[in-house]
N, C-alpha and C positions, 0 to 999 in steps of 0.2 A: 649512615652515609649522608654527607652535607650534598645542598646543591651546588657545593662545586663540583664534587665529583663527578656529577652527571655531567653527560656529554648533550650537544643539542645542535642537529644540523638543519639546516636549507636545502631541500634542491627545486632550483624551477626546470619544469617542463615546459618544453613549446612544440607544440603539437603540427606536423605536418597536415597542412591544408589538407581537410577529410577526410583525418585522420585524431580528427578529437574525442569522439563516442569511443573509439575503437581504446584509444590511451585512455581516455576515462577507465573505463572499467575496468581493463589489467591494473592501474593501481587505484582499483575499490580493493579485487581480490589482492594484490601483495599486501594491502592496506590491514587485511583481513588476515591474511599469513602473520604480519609480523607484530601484529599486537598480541598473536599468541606466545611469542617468544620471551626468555625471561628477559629481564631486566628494562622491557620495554614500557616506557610511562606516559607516553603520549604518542601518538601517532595521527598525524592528520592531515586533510588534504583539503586546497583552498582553489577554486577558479578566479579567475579573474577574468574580465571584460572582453578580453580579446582571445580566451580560449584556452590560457597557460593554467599550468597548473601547480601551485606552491606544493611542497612536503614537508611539513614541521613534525621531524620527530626528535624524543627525548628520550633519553639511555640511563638508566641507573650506574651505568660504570663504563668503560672504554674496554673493556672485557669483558660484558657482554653483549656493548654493542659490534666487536670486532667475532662472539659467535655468531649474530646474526647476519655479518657479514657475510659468512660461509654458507651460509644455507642456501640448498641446490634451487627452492621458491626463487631466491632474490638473482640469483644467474640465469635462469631461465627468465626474468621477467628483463633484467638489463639485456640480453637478447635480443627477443621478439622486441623491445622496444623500439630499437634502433632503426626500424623504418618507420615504426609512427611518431617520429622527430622530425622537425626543423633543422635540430640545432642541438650538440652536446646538451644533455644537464648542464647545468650550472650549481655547483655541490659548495655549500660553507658551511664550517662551524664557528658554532658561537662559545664565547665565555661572558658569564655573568662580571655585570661592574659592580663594584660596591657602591650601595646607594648610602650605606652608614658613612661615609669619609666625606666630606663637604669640598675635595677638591681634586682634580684629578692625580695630581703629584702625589698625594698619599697615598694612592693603588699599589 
């Protein structure tokens, strides 16, 4: 499998005021769920300055990131989150640029 195939998303969190310890640590543990899952190759989590908190994970395929989708861990944890938010996720995926083509038009 190339690294195209993998899939690779973003989500930021923003944590309702005194409610950052509390979102911390629900996603240490889904953190801890979902690198058990197959095809998972990165998983990680980033604070930033003001309390938010990046997700960068990386999928070996869109089919097995679409079973970890389903796992009853990731619905309970999107759940209970929704009151220690501000604010929606903010959820993106990425694709790899090619760095071999020296121009964007070749893409």
């Amino acid at each position: 499998m190339s690294v195209q195939d993998h899939v690779v998303l973003t989500v930021l969190f923003r944590p309702r005021a005194g409610a950052e310890t509390e979102l911390e640590t629900a996603l240490r543990e889904l953190a801890r769920a979902s690198r058990q899952d197959a095809g998972c190759l990165t998983y990680e989590l980033w604070r930033a300055r003001d309390g938010s908190i990046l997700l960068r994970e990386r999928w070996a395929s869109r089919d097995l990131l679409e079973q970890h989708q389903s796992q009853p861990f990731l619905t309970r944890f999107q759940e209970a989150s929704e009151a220690l938010l501000a604010s929606p996720p903010e959820l993106y995926e990425w694709e790899p640029l090619d760095l071999t083509k020296p121009n964007v038009e070749e893409e």
